[in-house]
C-alpha positions as CSV (number, residue, x, y, z in Angstrom):
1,X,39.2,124.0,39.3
2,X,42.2,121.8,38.1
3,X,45.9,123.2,38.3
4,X,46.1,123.4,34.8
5,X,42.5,125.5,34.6
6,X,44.1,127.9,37.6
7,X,47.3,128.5,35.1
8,X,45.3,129.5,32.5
9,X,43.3,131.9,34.0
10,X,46.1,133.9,36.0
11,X,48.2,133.8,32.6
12,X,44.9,135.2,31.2
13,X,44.8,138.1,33.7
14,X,48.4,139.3,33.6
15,X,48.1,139.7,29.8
16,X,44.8,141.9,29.9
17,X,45.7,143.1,33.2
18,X,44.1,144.0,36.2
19,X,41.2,146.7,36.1
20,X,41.9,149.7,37.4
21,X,41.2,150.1,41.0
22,X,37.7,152.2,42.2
23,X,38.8,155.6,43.1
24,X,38.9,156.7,46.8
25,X,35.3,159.7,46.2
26,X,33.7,156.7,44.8
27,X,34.4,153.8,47.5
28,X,33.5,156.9,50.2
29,X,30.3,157.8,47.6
30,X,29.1,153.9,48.0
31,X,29.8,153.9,51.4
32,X,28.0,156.8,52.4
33,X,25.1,155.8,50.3
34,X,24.9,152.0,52.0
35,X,25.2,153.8,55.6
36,X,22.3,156.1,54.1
37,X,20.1,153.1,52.9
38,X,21.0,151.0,56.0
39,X,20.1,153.9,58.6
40,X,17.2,154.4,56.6
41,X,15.5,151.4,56.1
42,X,15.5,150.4,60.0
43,X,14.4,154.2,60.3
44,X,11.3,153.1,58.8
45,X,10.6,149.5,59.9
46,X,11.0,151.4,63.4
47,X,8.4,153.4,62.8
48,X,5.8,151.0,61.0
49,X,6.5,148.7,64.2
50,X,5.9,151.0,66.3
51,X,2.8,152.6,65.0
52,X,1.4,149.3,64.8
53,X,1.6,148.3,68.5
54,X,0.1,151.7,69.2
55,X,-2.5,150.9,66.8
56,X,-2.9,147.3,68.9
57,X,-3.1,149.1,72.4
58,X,-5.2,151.7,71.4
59,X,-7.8,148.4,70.4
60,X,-7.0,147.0,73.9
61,X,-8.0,150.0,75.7
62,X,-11.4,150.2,73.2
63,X,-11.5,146.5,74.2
64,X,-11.2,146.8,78.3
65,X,-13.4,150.1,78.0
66,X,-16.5,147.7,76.3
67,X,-16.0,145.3,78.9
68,X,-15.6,147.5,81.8
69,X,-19.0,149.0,80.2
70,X,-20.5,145.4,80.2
71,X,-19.9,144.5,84.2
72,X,-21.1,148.1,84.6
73,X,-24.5,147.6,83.2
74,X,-24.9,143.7,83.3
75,X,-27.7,143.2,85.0
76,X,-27.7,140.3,87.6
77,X,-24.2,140.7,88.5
78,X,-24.1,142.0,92.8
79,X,-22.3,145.1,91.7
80,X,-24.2,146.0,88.9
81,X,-27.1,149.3,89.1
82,X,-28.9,147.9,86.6
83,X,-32.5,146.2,86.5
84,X,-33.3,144.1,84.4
85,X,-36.5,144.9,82.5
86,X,-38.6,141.4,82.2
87,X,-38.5,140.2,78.3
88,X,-36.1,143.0,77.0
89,X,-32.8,142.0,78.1
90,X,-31.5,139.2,78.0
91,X,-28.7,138.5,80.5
92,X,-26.6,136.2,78.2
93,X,-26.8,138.8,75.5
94,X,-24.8,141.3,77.5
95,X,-22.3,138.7,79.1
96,X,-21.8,138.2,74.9
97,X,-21.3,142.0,73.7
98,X,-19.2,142.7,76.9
99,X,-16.8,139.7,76.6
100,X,-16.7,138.6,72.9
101,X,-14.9,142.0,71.9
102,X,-12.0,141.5,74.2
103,X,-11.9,138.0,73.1
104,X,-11.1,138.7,69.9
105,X,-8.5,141.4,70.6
106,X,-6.1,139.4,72.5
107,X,-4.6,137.9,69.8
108,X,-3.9,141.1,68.4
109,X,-3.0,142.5,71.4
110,X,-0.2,139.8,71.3
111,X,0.6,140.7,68.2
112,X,0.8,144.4,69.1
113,X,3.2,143.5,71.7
114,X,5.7,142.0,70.1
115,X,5.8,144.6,67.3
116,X,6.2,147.3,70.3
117,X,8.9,144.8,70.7
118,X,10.4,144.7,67.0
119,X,10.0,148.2,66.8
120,X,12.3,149.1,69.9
121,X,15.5,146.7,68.8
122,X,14.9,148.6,64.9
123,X,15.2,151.5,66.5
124,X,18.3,150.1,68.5
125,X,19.7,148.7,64.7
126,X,18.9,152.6,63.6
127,X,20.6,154.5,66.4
128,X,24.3,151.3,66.0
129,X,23.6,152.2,61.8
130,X,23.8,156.3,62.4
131,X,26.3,156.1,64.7
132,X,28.5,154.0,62.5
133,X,27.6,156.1,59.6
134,X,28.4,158.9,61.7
135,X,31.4,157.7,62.5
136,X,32.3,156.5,59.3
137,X,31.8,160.3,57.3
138,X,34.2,161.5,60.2
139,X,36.9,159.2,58.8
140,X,36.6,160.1,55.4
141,X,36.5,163.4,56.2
142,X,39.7,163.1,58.5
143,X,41.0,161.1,54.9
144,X,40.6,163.5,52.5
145,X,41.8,166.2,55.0
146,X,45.4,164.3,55.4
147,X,45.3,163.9,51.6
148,X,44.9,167.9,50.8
149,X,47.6,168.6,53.4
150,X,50.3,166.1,51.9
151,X,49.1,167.5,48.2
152,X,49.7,171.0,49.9
């Protein structure tokens, strides 16, 4: 923006004028509703998060009970009470149901932890957001109180 482009516009403005300012209900009305949509929305990422990791270690304990259950009943192992019948189980195929399952679930399991994670500093934003909306009604209310006592 040139000088000259700077002169026009504020010439501009004082002959329209300036709009009027936002009243003071309105500035507290958008305030409260951001503090409101703010406490809110971590409210509810908290609690996706978190259902999700319990969701995850729920699987992991599914997961550990299958493989528990596999050195429990594997036959061949020194610790196992299980015999193995001659041409009806096969000790490979047990070593594969019992340790494929929690195979698989430790990714997710690693993913279940770290939404534990995300869920616990959401619910850390959600607790900072409420307090500061909290905090933040108490002021307007302590504004609008000192503006009914000078009207009064």
């Amino acid at each position: 923006m040139t000088q000259e482009d700077f002169r026009n516009a504020l010439r501009s403005m004082s002959a329209h004028g300036l709009p009027p300012a936002p009243s003071a209900h309105d500035m507290a009305r958008a305030l409260v509703s951001r503090d409101h949509r703010r406490t809110g929305l971590f409210g509810v990422l908290a609690l996706f998060f978190w259902f999700v990791g319990a969701g995850g270690l729920i699987w992991l304990v599914i997961a550990l009970n299958r493989f528990v259950t596999f050195l429990r009943i594997a036959p061949g192992l020194p610790w196992s009470q299980a015999r193995p019948v001659p041409g009806h189980q096969d000790p490979f195929e047990y070593m594969i149901w019992g340790t494929t399952f929690i195979h698989r679930t430790a990714p997710f399991v690693c993913g279940a932890i770290a939404c534990l994670l995300l869920a616990a500093i959401f619910t850390v934003m959600m607790i900072y957001a409420s307090q500061r909306a909290t905090l933040t009604r108490i002021n307007l209310s302590l504004a609008e109180l000192a503006e009914q006592v000078k009207r009064g």
